[in-house]
C-alpha positions as CSV (number, residue, x, y, z in Angstrom):
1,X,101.2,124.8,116.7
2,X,104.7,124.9,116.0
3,X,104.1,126.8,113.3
4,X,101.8,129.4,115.0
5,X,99.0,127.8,113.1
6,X,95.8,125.7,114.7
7,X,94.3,122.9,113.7
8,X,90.5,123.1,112.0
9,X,89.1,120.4,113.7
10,X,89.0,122.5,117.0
11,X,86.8,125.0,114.9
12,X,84.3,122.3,114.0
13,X,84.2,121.3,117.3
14,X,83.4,124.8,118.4
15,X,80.6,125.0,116.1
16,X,79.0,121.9,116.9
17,X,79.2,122.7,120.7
18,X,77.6,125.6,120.3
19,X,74.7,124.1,118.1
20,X,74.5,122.0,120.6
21,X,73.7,124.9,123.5
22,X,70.9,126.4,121.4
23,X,68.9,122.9,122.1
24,X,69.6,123.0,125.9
25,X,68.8,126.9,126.2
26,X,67.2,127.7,128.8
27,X,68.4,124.3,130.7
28,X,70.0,124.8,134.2
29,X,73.2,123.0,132.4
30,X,73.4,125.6,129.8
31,X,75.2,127.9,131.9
32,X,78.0,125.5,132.8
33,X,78.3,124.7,129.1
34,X,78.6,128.1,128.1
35,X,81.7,129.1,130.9
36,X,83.1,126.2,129.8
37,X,83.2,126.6,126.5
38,X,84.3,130.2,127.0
39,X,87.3,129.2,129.0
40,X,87.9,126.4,126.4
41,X,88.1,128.8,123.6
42,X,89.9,131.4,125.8
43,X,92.7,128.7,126.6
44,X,92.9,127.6,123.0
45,X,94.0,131.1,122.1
46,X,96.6,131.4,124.8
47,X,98.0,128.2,123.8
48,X,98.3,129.6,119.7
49,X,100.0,132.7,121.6
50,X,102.1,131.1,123.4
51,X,103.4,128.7,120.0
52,X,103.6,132.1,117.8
53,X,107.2,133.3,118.0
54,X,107.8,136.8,119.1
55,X,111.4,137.4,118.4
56,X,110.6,137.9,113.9
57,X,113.2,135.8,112.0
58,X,115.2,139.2,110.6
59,X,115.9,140.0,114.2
60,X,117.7,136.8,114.8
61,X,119.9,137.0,111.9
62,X,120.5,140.4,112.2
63,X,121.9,139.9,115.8
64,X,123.5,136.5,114.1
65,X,125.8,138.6,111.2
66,X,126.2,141.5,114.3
67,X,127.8,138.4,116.6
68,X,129.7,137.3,113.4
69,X,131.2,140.4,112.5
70,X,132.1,141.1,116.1
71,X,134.0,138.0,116.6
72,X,136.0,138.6,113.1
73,X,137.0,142.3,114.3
74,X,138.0,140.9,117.2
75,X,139.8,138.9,115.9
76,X,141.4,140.7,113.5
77,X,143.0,142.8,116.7
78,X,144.8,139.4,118.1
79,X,148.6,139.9,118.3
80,X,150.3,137.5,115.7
81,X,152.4,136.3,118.5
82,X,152.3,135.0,122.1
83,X,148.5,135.3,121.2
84,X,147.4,131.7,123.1
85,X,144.9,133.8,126.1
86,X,143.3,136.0,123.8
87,X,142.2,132.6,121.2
88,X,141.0,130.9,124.2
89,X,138.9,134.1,125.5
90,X,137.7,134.9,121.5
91,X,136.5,131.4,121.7
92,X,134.9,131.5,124.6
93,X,132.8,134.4,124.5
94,X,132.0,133.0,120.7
95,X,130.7,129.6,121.9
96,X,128.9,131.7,125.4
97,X,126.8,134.0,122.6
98,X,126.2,131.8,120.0
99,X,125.0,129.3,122.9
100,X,122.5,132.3,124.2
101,X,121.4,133.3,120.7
102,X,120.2,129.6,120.3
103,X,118.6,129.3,123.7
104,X,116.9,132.6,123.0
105,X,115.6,131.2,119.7
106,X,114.5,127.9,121.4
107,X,112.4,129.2,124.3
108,X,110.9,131.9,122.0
109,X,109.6,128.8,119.6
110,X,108.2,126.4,122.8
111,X,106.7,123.6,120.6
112,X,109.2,123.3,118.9
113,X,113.1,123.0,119.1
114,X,115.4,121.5,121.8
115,X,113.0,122.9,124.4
116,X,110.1,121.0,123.4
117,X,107.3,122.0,125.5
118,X,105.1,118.7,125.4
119,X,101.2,119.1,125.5
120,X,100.6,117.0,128.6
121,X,97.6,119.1,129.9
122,X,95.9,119.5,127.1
123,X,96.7,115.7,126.6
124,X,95.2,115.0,130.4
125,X,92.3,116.8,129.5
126,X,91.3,114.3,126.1
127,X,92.1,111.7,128.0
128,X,89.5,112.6,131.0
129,X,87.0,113.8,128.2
130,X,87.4,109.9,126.4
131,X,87.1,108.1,129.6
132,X,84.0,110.0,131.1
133,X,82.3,109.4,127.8
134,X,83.2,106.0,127.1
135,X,81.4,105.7,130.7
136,X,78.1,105.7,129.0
137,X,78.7,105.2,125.0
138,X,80.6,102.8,123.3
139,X,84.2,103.4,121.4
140,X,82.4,103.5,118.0
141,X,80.2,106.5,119.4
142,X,82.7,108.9,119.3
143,X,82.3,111.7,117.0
144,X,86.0,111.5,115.6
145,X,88.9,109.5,114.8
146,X,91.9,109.2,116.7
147,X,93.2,112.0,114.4
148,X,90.4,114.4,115.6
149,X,88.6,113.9,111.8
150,X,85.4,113.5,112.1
151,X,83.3,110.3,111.3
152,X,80.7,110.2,109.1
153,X,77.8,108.6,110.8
């Protein structure tokens, strides 16, 4: 997701759930399975949203070489002498915008970077799934590996 890209396996998933619902039509459960897969698949796509960058690459470095070039024509207009406040401030405001172009491109990228926004609901979720089917089946039931790949049974 750091890439903006998702993974396949969800897909498969998707397909088999919804093979799945054409057995139990008609079921009083295939109503529930239906909103939840709807919200499933509507979540999914938030989540790819919210991992696709919005700021485009070009736009960062442009507003990179704009900082750049401001900082060496100001300081091309420091006096040669006596010249101590005005290094300290040029540095300053350097480090204070270079600082918020980085935080800008962290939080624009949240699975990935500094800011690593860690997938602990999603993570919650699997982990509710697993125990509430290991409930009734056995480890060796489950339809995929610990990588999400599916087992050939």
């Amino acid at each position: 997701m750091a890439d903006g890209n998702g993974s396949p396996a969800a897909s498969v998933w998707s397909t088999d759930s919804r093979r799945v619902f054409r057995e139990v039509s008609g079921e009083p459960v295939f109503g529930m399975l239906v909103a939840a897969d709807n919200k499933r698949s509507e979540e999914r796509e938030e989540r790819l949203t919210q991992a696709t960058a919005s700021i485009p690459g070009t736009i960062f470095w442009f507003l990179l070489a704009t900082l750049v070039i401001t900082v060496m024509a100001l300081g091309t207009c420091i006096p040669c002498r006596n010249n101590r406040g005005q290094l300290i401030t040029l540095t300053v405001i350097t480090a204070l915008l270079t600082a918020t172009l980085c935080i800008i491109r962290d939080v624009d990228r949240p699975f990935d970077g500094v800011i690593s926004v860690e997938p602990t609901a999603l993570t919650e979720a699997g982990r509710q799934a697993t125990r509430d089917f290991l409930t009734h089946h056995t480890a060796a039931d489950l339809p995929c590996d610990d990588q999400g790949n599916r087992r050939n049974t």
